[in-house]
Structures are given as structure tokens and as C-alpha cells.
PyMOL commands that place a pseudoatom at each C-alpha (Angstrom):
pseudoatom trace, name=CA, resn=UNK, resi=1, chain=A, elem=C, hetatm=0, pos=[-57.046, 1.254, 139.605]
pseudoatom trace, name=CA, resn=UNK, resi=2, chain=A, elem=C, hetatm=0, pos=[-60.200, -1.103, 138.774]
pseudoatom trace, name=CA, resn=UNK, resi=3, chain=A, elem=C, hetatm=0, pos=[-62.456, 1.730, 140.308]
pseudoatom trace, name=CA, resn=UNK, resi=4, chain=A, elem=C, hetatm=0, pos=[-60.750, 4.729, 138.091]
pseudoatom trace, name=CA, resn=UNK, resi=5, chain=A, elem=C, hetatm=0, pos=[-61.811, 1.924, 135.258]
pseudoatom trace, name=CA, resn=UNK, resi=6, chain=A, elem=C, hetatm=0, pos=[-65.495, 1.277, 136.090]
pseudoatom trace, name=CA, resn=UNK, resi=7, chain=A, elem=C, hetatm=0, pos=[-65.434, 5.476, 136.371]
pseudoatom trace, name=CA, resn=UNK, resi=8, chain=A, elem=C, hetatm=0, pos=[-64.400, 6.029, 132.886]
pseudoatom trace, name=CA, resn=UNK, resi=9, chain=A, elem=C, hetatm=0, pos=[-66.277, 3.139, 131.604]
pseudoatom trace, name=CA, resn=UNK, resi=10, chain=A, elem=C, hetatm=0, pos=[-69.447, 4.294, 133.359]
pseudoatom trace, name=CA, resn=UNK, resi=11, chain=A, elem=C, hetatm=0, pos=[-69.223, 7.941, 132.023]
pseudoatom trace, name=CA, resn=UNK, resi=12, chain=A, elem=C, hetatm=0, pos=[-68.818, 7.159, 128.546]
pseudoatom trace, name=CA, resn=UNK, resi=13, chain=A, elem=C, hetatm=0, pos=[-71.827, 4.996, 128.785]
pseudoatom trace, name=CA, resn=UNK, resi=14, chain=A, elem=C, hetatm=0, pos=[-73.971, 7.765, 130.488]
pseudoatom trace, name=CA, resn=UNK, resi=15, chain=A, elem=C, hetatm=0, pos=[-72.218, 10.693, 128.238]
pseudoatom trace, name=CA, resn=UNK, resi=16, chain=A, elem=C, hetatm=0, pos=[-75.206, 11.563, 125.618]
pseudoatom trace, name=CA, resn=UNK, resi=17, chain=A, elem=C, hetatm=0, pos=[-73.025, 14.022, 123.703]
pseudoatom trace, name=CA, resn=UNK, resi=18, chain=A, elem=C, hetatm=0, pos=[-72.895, 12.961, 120.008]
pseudoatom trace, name=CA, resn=UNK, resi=19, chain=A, elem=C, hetatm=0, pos=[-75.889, 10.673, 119.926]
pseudoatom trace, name=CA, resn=UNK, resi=20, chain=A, elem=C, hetatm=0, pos=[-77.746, 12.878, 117.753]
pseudoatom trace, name=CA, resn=UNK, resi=21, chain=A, elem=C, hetatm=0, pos=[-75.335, 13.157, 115.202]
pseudoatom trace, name=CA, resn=UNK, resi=22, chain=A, elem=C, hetatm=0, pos=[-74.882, 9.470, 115.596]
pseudoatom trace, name=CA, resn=UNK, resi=23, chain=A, elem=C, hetatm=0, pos=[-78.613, 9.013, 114.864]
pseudoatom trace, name=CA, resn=UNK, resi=24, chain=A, elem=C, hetatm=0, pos=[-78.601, 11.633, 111.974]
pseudoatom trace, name=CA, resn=UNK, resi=25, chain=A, elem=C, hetatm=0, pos=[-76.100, 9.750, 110.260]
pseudoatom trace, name=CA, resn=UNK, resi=26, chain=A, elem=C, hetatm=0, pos=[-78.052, 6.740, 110.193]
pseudoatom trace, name=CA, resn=UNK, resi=27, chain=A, elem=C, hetatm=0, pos=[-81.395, 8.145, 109.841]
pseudoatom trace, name=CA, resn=UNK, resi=28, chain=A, elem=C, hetatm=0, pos=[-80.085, 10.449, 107.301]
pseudoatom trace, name=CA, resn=UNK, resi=29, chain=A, elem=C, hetatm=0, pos=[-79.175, 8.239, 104.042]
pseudoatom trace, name=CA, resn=UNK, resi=30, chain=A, elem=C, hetatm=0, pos=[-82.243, 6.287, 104.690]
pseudoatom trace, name=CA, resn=UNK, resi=31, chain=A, elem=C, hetatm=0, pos=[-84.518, 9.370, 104.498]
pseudoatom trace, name=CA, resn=UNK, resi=32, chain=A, elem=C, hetatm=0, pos=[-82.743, 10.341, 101.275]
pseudoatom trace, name=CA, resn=UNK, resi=33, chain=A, elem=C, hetatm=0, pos=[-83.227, 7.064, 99.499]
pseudoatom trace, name=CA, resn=UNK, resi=34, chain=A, elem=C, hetatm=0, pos=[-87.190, 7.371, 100.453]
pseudoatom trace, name=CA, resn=UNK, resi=35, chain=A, elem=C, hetatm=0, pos=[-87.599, 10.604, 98.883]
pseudoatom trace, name=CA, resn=UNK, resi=36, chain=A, elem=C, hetatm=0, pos=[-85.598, 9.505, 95.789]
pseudoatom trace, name=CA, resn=UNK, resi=37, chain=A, elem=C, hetatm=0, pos=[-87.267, 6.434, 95.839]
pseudoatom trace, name=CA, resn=UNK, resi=38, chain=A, elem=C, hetatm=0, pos=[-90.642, 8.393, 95.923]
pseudoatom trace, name=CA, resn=UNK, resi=39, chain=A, elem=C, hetatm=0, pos=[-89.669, 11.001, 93.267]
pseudoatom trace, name=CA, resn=UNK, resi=40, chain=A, elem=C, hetatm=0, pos=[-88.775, 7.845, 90.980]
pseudoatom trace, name=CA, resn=UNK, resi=41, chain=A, elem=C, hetatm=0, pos=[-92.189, 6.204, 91.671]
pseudoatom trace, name=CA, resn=UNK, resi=42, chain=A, elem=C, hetatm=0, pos=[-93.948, 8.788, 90.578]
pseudoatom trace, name=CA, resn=UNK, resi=43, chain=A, elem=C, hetatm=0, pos=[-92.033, 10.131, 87.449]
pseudoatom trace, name=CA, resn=UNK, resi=44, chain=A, elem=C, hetatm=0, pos=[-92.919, 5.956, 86.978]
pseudoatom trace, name=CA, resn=UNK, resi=45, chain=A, elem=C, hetatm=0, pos=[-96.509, 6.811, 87.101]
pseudoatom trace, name=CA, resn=UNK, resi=46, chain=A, elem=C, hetatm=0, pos=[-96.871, 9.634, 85.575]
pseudoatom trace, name=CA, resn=UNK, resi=47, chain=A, elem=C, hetatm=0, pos=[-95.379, 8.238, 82.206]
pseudoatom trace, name=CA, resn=UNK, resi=48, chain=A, elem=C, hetatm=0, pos=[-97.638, 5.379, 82.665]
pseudoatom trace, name=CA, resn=UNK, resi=49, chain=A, elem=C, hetatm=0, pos=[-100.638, 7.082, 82.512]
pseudoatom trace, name=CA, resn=UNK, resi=50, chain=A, elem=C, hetatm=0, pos=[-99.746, 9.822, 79.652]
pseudoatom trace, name=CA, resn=UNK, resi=51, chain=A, elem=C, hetatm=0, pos=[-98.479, 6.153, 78.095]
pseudoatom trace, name=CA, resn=UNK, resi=52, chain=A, elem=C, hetatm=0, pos=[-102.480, 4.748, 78.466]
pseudoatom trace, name=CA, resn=UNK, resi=53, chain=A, elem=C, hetatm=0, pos=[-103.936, 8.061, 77.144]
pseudoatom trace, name=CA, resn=UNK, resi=54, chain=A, elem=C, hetatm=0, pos=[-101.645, 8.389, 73.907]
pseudoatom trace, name=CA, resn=UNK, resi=55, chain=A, elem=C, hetatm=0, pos=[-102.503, 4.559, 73.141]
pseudoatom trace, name=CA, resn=UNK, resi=56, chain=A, elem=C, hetatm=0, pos=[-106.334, 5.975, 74.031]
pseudoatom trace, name=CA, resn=UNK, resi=57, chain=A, elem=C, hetatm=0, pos=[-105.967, 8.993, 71.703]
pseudoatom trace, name=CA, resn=UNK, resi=58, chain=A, elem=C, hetatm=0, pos=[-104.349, 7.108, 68.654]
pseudoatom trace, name=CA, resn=UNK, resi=59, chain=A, elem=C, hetatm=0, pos=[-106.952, 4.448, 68.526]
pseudoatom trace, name=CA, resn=UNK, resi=60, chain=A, elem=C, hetatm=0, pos=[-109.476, 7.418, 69.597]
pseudoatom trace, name=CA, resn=UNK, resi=61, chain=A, elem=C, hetatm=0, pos=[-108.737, 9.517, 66.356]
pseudoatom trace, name=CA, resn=UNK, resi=62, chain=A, elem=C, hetatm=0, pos=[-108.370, 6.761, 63.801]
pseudoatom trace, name=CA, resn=UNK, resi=63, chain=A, elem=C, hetatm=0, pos=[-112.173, 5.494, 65.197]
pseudoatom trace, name=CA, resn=UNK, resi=64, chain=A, elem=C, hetatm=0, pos=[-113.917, 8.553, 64.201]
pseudoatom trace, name=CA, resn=UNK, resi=65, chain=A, elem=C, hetatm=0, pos=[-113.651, 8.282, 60.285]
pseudoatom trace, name=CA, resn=UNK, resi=66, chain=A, elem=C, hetatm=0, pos=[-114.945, 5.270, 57.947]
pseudoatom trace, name=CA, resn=UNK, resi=67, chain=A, elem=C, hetatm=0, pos=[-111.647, 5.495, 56.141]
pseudoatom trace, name=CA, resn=UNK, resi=68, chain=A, elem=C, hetatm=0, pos=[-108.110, 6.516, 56.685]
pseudoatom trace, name=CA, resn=UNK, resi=69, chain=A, elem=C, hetatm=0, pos=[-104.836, 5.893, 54.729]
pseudoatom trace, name=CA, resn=UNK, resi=70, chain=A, elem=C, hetatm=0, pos=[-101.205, 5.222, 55.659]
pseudoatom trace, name=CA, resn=UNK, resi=71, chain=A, elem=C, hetatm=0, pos=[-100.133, 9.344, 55.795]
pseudoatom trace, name=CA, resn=UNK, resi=72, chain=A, elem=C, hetatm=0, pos=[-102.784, 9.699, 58.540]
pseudoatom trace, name=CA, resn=UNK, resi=73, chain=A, elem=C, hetatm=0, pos=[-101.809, 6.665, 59.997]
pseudoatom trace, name=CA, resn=UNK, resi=74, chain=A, elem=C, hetatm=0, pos=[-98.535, 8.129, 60.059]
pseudoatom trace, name=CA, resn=UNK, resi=75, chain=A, elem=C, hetatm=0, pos=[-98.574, 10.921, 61.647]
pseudoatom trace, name=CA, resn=UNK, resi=76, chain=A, elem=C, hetatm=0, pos=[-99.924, 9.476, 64.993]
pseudoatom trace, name=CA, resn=UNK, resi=77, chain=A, elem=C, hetatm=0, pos=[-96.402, 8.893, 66.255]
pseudoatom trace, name=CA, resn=UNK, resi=78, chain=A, elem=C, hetatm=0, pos=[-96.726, 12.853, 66.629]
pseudoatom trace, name=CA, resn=UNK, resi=79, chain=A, elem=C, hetatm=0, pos=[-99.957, 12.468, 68.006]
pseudoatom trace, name=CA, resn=UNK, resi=80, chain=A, elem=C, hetatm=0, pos=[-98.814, 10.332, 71.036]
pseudoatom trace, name=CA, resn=UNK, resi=81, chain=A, elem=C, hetatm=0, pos=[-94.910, 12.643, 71.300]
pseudoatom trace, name=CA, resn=UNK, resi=82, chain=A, elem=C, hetatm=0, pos=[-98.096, 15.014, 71.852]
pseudoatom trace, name=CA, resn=UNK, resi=83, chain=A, elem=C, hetatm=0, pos=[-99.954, 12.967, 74.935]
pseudoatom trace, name=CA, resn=UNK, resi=84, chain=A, elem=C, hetatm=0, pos=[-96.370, 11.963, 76.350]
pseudoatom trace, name=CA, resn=UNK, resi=85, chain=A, elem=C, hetatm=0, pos=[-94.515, 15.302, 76.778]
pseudoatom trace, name=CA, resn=UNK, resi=86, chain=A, elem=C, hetatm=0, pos=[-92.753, 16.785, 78.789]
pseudoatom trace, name=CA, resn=UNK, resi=87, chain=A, elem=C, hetatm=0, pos=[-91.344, 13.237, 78.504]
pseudoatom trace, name=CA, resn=UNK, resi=88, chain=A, elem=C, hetatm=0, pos=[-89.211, 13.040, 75.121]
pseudoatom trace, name=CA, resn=UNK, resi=89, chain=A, elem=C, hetatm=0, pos=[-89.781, 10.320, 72.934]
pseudoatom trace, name=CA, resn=UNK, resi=90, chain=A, elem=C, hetatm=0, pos=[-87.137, 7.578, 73.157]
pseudoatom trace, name=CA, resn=UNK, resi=91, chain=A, elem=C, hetatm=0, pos=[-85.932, 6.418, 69.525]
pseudoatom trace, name=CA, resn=UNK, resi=92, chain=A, elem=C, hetatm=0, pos=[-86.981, 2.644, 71.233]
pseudoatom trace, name=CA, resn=UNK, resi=93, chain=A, elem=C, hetatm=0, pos=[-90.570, 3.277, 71.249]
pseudoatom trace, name=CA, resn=UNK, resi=94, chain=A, elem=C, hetatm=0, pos=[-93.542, 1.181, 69.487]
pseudoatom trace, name=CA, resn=UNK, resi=95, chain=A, elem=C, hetatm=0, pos=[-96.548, 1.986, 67.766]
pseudoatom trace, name=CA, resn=UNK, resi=96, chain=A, elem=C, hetatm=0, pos=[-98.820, -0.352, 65.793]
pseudoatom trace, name=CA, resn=UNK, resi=97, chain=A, elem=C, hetatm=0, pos=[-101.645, 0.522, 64.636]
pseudoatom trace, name=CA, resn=UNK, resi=98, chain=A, elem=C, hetatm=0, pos=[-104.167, -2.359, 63.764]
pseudoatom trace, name=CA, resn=UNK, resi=99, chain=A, elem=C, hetatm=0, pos=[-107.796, -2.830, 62.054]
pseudoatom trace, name=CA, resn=UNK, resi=100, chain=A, elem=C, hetatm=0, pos=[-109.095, -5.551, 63.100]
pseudoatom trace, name=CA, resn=UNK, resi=101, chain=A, elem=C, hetatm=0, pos=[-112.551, -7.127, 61.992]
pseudoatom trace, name=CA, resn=UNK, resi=102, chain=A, elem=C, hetatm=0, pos=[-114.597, -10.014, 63.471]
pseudoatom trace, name=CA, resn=UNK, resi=103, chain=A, elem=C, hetatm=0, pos=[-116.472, -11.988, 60.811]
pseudoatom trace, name=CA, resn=UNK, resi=104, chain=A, elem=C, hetatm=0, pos=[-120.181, -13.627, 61.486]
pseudoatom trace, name=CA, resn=UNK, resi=105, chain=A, elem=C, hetatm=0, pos=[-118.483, -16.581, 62.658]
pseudoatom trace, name=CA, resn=UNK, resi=106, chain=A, elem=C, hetatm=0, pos=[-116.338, -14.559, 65.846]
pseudoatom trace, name=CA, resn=UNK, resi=107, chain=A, elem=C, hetatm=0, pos=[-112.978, -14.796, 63.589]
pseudoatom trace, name=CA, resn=UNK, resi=108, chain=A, elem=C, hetatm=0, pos=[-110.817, -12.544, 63.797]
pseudoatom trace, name=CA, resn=UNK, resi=109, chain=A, elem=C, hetatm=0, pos=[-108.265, -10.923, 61.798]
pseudoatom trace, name=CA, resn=UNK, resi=110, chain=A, elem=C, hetatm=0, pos=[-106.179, -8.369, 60.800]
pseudoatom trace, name=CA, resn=UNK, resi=111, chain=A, elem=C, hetatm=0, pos=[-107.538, -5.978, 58.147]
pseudoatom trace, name=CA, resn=UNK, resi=112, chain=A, elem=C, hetatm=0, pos=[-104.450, -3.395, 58.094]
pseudoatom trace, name=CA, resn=UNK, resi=113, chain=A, elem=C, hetatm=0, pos=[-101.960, -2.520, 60.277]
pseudoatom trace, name=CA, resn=UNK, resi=114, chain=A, elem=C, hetatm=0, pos=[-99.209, 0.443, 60.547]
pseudoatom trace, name=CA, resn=UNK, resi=115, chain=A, elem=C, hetatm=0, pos=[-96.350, 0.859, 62.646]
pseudoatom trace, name=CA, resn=UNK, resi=116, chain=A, elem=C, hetatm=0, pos=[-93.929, 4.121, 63.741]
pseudoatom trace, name=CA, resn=UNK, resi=117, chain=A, elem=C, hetatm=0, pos=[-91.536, 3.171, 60.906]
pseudoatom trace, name=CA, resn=UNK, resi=118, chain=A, elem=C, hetatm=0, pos=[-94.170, 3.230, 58.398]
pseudoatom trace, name=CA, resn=UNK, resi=119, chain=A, elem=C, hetatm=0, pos=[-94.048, -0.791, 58.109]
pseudoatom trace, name=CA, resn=UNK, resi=120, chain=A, elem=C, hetatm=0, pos=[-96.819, -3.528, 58.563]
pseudoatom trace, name=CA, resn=UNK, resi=121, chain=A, elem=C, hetatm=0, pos=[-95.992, -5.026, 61.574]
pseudoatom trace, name=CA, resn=UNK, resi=122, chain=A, elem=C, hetatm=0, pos=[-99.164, -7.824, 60.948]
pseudoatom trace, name=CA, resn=UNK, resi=123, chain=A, elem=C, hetatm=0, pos=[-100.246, -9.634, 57.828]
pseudoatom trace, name=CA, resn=UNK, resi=124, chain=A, elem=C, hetatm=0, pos=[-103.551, -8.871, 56.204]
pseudoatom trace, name=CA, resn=UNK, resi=125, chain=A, elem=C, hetatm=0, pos=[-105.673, -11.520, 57.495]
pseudoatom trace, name=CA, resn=UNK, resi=126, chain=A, elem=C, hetatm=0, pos=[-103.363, -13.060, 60.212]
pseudoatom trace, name=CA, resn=UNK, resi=127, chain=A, elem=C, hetatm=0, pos=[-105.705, -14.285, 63.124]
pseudoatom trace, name=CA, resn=UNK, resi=128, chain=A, elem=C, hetatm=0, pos=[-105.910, -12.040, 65.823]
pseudoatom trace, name=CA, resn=UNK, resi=129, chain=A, elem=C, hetatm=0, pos=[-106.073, -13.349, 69.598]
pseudoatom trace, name=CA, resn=UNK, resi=130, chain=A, elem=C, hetatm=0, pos=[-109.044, -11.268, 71.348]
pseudoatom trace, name=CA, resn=UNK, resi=131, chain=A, elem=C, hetatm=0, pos=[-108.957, -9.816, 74.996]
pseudoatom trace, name=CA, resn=UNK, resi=132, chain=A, elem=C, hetatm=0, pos=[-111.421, -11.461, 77.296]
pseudoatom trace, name=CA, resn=UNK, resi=133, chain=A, elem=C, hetatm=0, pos=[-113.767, -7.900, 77.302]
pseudoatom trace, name=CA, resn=UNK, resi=134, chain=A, elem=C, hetatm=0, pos=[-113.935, -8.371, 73.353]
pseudoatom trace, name=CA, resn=UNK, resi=135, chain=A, elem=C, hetatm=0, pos=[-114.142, -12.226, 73.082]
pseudoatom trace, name=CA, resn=UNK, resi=136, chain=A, elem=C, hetatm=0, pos=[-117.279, -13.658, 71.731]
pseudoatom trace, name=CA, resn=UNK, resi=137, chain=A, elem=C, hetatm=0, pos=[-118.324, -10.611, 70.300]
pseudoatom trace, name=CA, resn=UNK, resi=138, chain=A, elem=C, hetatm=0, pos=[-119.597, -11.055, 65.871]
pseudoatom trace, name=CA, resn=UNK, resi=139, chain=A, elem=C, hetatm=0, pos=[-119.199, -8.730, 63.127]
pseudoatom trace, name=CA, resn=UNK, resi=140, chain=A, elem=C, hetatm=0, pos=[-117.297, -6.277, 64.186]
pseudoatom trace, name=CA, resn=UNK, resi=141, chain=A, elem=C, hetatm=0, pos=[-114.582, -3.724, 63.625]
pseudoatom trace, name=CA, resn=UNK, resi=142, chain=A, elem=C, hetatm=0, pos=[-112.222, -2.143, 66.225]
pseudoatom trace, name=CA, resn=UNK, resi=143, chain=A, elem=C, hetatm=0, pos=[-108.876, -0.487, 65.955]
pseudoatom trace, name=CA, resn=UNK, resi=144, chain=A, elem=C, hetatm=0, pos=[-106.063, -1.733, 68.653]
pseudoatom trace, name=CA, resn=UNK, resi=145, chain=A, elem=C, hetatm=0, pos=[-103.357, 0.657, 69.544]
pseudoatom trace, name=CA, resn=UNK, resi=146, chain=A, elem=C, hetatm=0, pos=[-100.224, -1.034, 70.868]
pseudoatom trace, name=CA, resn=UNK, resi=147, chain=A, elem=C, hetatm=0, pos=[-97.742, 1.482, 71.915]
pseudoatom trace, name=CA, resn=UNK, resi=148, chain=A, elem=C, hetatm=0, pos=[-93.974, 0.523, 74.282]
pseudoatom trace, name=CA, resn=UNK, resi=149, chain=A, elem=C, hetatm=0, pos=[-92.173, 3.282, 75.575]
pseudoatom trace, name=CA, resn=UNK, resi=150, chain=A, elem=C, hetatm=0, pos=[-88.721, 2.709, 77.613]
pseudoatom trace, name=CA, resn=UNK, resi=151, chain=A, elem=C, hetatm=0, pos=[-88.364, 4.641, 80.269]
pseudoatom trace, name=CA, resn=UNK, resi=152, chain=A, elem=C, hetatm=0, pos=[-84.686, 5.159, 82.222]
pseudoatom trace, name=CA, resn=UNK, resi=153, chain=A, elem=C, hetatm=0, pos=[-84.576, 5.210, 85.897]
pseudoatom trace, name=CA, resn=UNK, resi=154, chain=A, elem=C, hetatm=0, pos=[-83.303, 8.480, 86.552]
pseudoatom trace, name=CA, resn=UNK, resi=155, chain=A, elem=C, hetatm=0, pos=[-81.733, 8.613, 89.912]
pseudoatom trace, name=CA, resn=UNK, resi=156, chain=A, elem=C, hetatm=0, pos=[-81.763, 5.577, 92.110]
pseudoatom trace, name=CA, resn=UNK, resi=157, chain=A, elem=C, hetatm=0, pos=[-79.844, 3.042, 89.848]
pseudoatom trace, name=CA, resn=UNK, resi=158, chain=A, elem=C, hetatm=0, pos=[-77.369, 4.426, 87.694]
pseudoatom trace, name=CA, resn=UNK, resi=159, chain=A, elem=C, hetatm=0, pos=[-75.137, 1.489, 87.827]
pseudoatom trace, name=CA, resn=UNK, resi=160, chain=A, elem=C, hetatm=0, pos=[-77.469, -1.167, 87.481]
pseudoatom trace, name=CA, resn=UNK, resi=161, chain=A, elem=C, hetatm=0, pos=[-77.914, -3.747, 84.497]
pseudoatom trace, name=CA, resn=UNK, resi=162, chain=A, elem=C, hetatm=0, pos=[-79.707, -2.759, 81.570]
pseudoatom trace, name=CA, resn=UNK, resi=163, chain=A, elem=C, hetatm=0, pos=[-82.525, -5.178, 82.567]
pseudoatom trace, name=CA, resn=UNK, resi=164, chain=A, elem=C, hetatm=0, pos=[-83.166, -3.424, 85.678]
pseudoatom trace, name=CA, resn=UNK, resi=165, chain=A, elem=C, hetatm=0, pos=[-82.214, 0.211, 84.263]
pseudoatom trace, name=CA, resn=UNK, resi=166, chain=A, elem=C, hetatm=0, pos=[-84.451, 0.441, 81.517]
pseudoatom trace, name=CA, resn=UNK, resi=167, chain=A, elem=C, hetatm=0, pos=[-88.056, -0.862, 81.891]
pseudoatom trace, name=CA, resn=UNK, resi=168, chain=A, elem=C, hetatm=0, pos=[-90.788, -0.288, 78.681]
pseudoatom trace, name=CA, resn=UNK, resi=169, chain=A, elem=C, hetatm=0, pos=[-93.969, 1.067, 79.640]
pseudoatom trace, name=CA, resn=UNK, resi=170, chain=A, elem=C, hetatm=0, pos=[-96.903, -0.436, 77.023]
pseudoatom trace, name=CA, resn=UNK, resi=171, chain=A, elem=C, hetatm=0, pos=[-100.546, 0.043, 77.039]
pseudoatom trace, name=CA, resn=UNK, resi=172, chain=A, elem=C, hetatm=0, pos=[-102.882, -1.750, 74.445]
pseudoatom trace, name=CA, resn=UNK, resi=173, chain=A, elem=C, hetatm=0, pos=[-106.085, 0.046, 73.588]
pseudoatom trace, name=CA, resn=UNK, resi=174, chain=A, elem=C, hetatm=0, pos=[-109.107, -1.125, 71.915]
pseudoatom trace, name=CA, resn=UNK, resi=175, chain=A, elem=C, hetatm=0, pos=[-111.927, 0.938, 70.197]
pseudoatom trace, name=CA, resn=UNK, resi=176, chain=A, elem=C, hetatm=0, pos=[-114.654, -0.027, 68.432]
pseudoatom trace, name=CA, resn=UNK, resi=177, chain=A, elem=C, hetatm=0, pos=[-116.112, 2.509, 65.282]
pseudoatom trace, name=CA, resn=UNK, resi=178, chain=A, elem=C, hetatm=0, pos=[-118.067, 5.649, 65.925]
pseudoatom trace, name=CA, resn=UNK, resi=179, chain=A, elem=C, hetatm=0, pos=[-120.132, 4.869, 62.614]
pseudoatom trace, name=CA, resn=UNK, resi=180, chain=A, elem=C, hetatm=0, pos=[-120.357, 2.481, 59.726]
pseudoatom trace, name=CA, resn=UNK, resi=181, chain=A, elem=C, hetatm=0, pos=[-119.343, -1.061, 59.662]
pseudoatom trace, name=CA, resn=UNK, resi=182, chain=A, elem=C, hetatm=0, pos=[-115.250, -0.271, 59.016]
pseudoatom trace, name=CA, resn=UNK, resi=183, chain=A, elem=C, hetatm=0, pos=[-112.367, 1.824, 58.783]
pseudoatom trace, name=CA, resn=UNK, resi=184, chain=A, elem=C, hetatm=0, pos=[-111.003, 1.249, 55.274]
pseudoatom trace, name=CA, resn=UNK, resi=185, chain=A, elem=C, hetatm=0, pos=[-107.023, 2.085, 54.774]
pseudoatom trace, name=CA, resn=UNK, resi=186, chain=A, elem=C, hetatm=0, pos=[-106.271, 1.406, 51.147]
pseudoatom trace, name=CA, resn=UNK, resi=187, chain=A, elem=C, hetatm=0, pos=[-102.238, 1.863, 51.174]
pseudoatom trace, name=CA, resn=UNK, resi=188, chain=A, elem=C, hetatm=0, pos=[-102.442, 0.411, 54.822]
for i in range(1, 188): cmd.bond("trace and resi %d" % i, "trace and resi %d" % (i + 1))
show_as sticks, trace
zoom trace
């Protein structure tokens, strides 16, 4: 009786039959998730980057006239729709738009700004905090280009919070003028 035991026992530990369906099935999910992961990652990137290069083109175009006014200014929130698609446009996007000049001294401060809803999102003359490359630097002008897009995880997390579901892509750009000394906006 204890032998016809150790018999059965020993074939079902040498039987092979099933153990690659058995590895499949663990394998399997895991190899999914990757690719999804992967596919996620770079639909992640992608938006990034057209997100840096409309924030690039915005500040781009408003650099390469001495003046502009708030319809031009307006109608870069097409201009970056533009740079971003095939990726729509969320209605939670931001755009500001900002002149800034740097006095003698190395102040700085706001000399018009625009945003997507055709607001000013910063007070004329409001002191403006410079970036490290910019810092130090003496009469000058530049235009800074602060744009926020949310992006939606497509596939992987469905049913996660809306913290971890939704994440907003920004890029800030800064360009100094092509010519003169400023870029005037009079109904800025």
C-alpha cells in the first residue's frame, strides 16, 4: 500500500505534462502589463515633447515682432492645439503668455501678460523670479511661455485616484527678442 503511494506520488512529480501552460499563465499577464506599460510610457513622452515645442513655438512667434496686441496673443492657444495634435486639447490646459523686462538694475518684472481665457494672469509690474540661465542678466526683454496640459492614463489605471489618473504635463520657455529693445502689447 505505502509503495503504490510513493508510485503515484513519484509520477506526478516526474509527469511534465501541463508545465507549459502552467508557465504561460504566469508569464503571460506579466508580459501584457510590460507592453501596456511601454505603450503608456511612450504616449507619456511623446506629449511631453510636442508639450516643450508648443511652449517653444508660442514664445518663438511672439519674439519675432517689436509689438503685438492681445488678438495675436490670442490666437496662440491655436498655435500650440497646432504643435500638440493628434493629441486633443483638454478644456484643463494653461497658457500664459508673459513680457517680461529686466531694468539696469537686474529687476525684473512683468510688462504684460495673456492667458488662454483672454485674462491677465500677472500684474503689470509684479516682480518676476528669474531661472538660474537668465539670472544676473541687465536690460533686457524676453517673453516666457508657461503652458500645463493634463494628460489621462489611457490603459493601465482606469480605476485609480484622480491624483494618480491624471498627471499635467508643463513646460516653461524663455526667449529673448529677435530685434529692438521690446515687444510692446498695448491692450495686453
Amino acid at each position: 500500500m505505502k509503495r503504490g503511494i510513493l508510485l503515484r506520488l513519484r509520477r506526478f512529480v516526474e509527469d511534465r505534462r501541463g508545465v507549459g501552460a502552467i508557465e504561460f499563465a504566469i508569464v503571460a499577464p506579466l508580459m501584457i502589463m510590460a507592453y501596456v506599460s511601454a505603450f503608456e510610457i511612450t504616449v507619456g513622452f511623446t506629449l511631453s515633447r510636442k508639450v516643450s515645442r508648443a511652449a517653444s513655438t508660442v514664445s518663438d512667434l511672439v519674439t519675432q515682432n517689436g509689438s503685438t496686441n492681445a488678438a495675436v496673443l490670442d490666437t496662440m492657444k491655436d498655435v500650440t492645439a497646432s504643435v500638440i495634435a493628434p493629441f486633443p486639447q483638454a478644456t484643463g490646459y494653461t497658457l500664459k503668455i508673459t513680457g517680461v523686462t529686466i531694468d539696469a538694475d537686474g529687476k525684473a518684472t512683468v510688462a504684460w501678460s495673456r492667458d488662454q481665457s483672454k485674462g491677465q494672469p500677472y500684474v503689470k509690474g509684479t516682480a518676476v523670479v528669474l531661472p538660474s540661465h537668465i539670472e544676473g542678466a541687465k536690460s533686457l526683454f524676453f517673453v516666457r511661455t508657461e503652458l500645463g496640459v493634463p494628460h489621462k492614463i489611457l490603459l493601465m489605471a482606469p480605476n485609480l485616484s484622480a491624483k494618480l489618473n491624471n498627471i499635467t504635463l508643463s513646460k516653461t520657455s524663455y526667449f529673448g527678442l529677435r530685434q529692438g529693445s521690446s515687444i510692446s502689447c498695448p491692450d495686453c
